[in-house]
Structures are given as C-alpha cells and as structure tokens.
N, C-alpha and C positions, 0 to 999 in steps of 0.2 A: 562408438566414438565418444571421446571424451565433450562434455558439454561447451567447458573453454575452447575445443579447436573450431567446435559449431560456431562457437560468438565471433571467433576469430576471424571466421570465413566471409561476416555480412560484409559487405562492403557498399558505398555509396547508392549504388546501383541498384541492390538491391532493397537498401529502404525507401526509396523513391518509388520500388513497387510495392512495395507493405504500402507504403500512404497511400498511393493512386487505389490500391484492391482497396483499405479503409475507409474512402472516400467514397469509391462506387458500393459499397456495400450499405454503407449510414446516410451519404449525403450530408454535403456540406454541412448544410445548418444544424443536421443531430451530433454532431462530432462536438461541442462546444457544450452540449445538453449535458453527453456521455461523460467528457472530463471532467467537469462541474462534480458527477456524478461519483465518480471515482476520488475526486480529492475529499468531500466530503466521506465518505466512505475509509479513506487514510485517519481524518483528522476525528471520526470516531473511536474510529478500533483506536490508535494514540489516547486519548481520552479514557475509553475504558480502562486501558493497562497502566494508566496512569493512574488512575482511581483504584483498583486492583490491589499497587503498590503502596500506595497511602493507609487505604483499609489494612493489607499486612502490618504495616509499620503500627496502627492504632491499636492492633490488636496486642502485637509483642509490649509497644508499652503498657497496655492496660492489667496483661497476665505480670509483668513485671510490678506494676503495683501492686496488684496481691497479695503475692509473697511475701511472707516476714522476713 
C-alpha cells in the first residue's frame, strides 16, 4: 500500500489512541521531557547543516581567491 492512502486512513479516532498508548506508555510528566527532547534535537541538526553550508560557501570563496 501506498504510504499516502496509510496517512489518509488515520482519522480522529485513531490519534486519540496514539495519545492515550503515548501517554500509558511515558506518562504524563515524561512526555513534555521527551518533546523538549526532540525539539532540541531539530534545532541541532538545523544548526549543523546550517554551519555545513557556510563552511561550503567559505571554502568556494577562499579557492576563488587563489586563483589568478
């Protein structure tokens, strides 16, 4: 099955039970640890690849100075 009909399928019902299992499973209070968790984890990796693309950028201008 294609992935889109999968997405297409969740409906109300069913994330109401994704939450409740994610709820019983972490409890309350670690759920708020966990996303904490993960947003920093976004706002790294963005970080790096942002740093990544600058260092490219410094590098192409610096070989372009070089050159006569």
């Amino acid at each position: 099955m294609n992935l889109s009909v999968l997405l297409g399928m969740i409906g109300p019902n069913q994330i109401i039970i994704i939450l409740v299992i994610v709820v019983l499973l972490f409890g309350a209070k670690k759920i708020p640890e966990l996303m904490k968790g993960v947003g920093k984890g976004i706002k790294d990796f963005k970080d790096a690849t942002k740093g990544n693309d600058e260092e490219s950028r410094n590098e192409n201008n610096h070989d372009r100075k070089e050159l006569p």
